[in-house]
Structure formats: C-alpha cells, structure tokens
N, C-alpha and C positions, 0 to 999 in steps of 0.2 A: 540465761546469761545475758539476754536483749536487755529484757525490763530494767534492769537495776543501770545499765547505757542507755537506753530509753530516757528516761527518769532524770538521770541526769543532764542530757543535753538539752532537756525540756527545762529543766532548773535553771541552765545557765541562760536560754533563750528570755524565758519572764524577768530575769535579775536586769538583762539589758531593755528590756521591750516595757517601755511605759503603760499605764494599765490602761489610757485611751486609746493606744494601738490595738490593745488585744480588744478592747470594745472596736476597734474600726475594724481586725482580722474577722471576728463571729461573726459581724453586718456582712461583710464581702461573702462568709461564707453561706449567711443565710441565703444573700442575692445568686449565688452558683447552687442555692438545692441543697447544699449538704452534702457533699459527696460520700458514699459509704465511707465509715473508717476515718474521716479526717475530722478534725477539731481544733480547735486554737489552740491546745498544747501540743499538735502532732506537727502544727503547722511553727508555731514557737521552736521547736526541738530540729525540725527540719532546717531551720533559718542558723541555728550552732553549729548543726553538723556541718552543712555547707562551707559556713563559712569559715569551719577547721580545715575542710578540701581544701577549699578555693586558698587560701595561705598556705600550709602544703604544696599545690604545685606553684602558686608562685615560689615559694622556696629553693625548690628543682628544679623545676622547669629552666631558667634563665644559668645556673651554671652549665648543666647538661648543653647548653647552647652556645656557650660561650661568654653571655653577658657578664658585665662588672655586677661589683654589689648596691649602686645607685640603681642599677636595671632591676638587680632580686629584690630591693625595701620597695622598690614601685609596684612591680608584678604582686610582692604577698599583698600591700595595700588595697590592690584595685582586685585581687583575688578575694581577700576577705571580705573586700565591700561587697562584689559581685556577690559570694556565698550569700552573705547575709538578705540582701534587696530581693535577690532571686526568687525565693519561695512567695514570698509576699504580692510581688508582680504578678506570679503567675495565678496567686487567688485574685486577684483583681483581673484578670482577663478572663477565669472563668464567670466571675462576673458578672461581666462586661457581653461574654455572647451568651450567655442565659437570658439578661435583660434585652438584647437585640432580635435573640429566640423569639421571645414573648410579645413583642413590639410586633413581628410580625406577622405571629399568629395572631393574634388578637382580632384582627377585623374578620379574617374568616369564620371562626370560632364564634365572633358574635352575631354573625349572618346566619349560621348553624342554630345557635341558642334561640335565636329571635322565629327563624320557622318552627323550633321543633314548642314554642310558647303558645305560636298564633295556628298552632294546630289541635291546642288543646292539649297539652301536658304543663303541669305545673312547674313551675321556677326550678325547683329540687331536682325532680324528671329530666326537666331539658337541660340543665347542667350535668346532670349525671351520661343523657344522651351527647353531648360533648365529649366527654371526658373520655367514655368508650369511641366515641367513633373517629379522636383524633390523638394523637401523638406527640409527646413533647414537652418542654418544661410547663407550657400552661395547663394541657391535660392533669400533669402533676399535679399543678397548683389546683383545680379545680376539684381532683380526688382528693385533696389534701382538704378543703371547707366542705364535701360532702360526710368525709369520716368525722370530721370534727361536730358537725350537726348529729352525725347521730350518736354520739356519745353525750350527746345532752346541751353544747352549746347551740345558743340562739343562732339565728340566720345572720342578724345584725352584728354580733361577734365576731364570726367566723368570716364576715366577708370584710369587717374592719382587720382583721387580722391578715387576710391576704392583700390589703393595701399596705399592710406595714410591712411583708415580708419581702414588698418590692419599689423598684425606684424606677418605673416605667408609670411616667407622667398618664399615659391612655388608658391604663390599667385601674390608678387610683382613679381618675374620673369615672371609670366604669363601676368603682365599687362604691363612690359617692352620691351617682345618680341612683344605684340600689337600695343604696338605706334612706336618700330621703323618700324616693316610691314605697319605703315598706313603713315610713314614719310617717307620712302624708297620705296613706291612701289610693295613691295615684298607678292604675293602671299598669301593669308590669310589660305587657306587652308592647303600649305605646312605647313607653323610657327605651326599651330596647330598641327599636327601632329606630329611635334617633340615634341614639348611642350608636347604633350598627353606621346608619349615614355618615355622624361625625367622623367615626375609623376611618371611613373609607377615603373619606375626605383628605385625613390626614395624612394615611399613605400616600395619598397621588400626588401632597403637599410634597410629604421627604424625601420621593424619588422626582418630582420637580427641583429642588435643595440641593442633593447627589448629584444629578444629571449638571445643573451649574456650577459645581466643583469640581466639575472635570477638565476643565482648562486649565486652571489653577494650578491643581495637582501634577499634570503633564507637563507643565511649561517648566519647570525645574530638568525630569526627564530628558526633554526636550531638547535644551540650550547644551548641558553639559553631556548628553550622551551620545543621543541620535544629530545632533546636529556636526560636531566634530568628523565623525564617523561617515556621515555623509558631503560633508566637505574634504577629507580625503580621498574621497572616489571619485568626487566628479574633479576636483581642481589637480589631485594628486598625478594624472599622466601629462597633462598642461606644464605645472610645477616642472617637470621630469624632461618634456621636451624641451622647454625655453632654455633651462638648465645646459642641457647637452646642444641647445642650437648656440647659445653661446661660448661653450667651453670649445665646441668647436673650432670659431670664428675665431677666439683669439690665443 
C-alpha cells in the first residue's frame, strides 16, 4: 500500500526539482556516506511529503488559534516552503559534519599511516592498519579504496576516486601527493611524512582561525543578552531607590 504513495510523492518531488538539484542532492549525499536506505528519490519524495505537512498544518493550525485567513495563506506558505527546503537542509548538514569528521581525523590517521609505512608495511597494509585501528567516516573511506583495489581497480583509481567523493581541501591534497609519488617514483614514506607535517600544521592553523572568531561570535551574545541582563542587576535597586527617594520627597 506504501510503494504505489511512495512513488508518487517521489514523482511529484523530481516534476518540481530541476535535474541540477538532484545532481547537487546525490553530491551531498555522496559527501554524508550514503546513509543506508536513502537516495535522491527517497530524498525528492521526502521533500513532497513534507511539504504537504507543513501546508496542512498551516491550514489548521492558525484557525484552531484564532488567526484570520491573512495569518492561514502565510502559515500554509511558510509551511509549504519549510516542508519543501527541510529535507534538503538536512542532507547538507549531514554533509557538512561528515566533511568536518574527516578534516579532523585526517592528521591523526596520517600520523598512524606514515609509522605503520616507515615500519615496513606497504602502502595497502598500512592503510588497511588504519582503517582497522580507527573509527569513523575516513576509516570508511579508507575501507571503501582498499575493497575497491582488490576487486581489480588500480591504486591510482581508487585513491582518485576518494578525492572525488569528497570536498575536504587536506584530504584531496593527500590523495594528489599519492598519485604523483606512485607516477614519479618518489619514496612513499617520505610524501607521507610531510603530508603528515602539513596536517598538523593546518590543524593548529584552524584552531588558531576558531579561537579568533570567538569575540566576534560573542559580541552579538553579548550586547543583546548578557549585557541588559546585567545591567538590570547592578543599576536595577539604584533605579528603585532614586525612584522612591524621590516619590518620597514630593
């Protein structure tokens, strides 16, 4: 009884959804993994139903309350829009901390890679020794190019192929200085080891970056919350006495 509603709300979702969005929905979902079960048509279908909800209760919601019917065409509008942007959002924030995931794994992972190289295990080995001894979307990603090697694709494939399935700037570097070390000849253990240096480098950059965006950030906080808030406590019994010292007096 699902499929055939299924189906259709899938139908109506691609009729509205231009065919670059569904190319920009798959990208977002390749960058979150793939979540079991999900696709660009579950997510298309998702994006109709919604936003048949979200029109719905703006339709209710606002008499049930009392409001005129200026209040219910705005509520279904901003209800329909909600339905619809909702599901899409939320694949871009998965994303969003997949790609963040990986960004910070990454320097540790290459610290791991780069001893288990310069101990004498091969490229294969020592990514595979990652893969097992660590957690997380890059582990993924790393099991994801050792299956893919041995089902017959080259090394050089398979590590171009995890630069395309992500948009984490330190990660394609890392899979660039791979292929030209395996095109050029060049020593794999050295590469890595800079490679490993630059991460680390660049972590200490971004929480450098972070850490000075934090006035910024708070000073909004700041002016409008805590500062009111605490001007009513220290000046508010002041206020209160002058008040009643004068009400007093005259």
């Amino acid at each position: 009884m699902l499929d055939p509603l299924t189906e259709r709300f899938t139908a109506i979702g691609r009729r509205f959804t231009p065919e670059e969005r569904v190319a920009r929905i798959r990208r977002r979902l390749d960058l979150g993994g793939n979540p079991d079960g999900w696709d660009a048509d579950r997510v298309l279908g998702l994006k109709a139903l919604a936003a048949l909800v979200g029109s719905l209760l703006g339709l209710v919601l606002p008499p049930v309350l009392g409001f005129g019917p200026v209040v219910t065409v705005l509520c279904v509008v901003l209800g329909c829009t909600l339905g619809w942007v909702g599901p899409t959002l939320w694949v871009y924030q998965v994303g969003y901390d997949r790609s963040q995931r990986v960004r910070r794994e990454l320097p540790d992972a290459l610290d791991l890679l780069t001893i288990s190289v310069e101990s004498g295990l091969a490229f294969d080995a020592g990514l595979a020794q990652v893969a097992r001894r660590t957690t997380g979307p890059l582990a993924q990603e790393f099991f994801r190019v050792l299956q893919e090697m041995q089902i017959g694709t080259g090394r050089v494939q398979a590590m171009r192929a995890l630069g395309e399935r992500t948009d984490v700037p330190e990660l394609r570097s890392f899979v660039g200085a791979m292929i030209q070390a395996d095109a050029f000849g060049i020593p794999i253990s050295g590469v890595l080891r800079v490679q490993a240096r630059e991460m680390r480098v660049k972590r200490s950059q971004r929480a450098e970056e972070l850490a000075q965006k934090v006035p910024v950030k708070i000073l909004f906080p700041l002016i409008f919350c805590i500062m009111p808030c605490l001007f009513l406590v220290i000046m508010g019994p002041a206020v209160i006495t002058v008040i009643n010292n004068f009400t007093g007096k005259f």
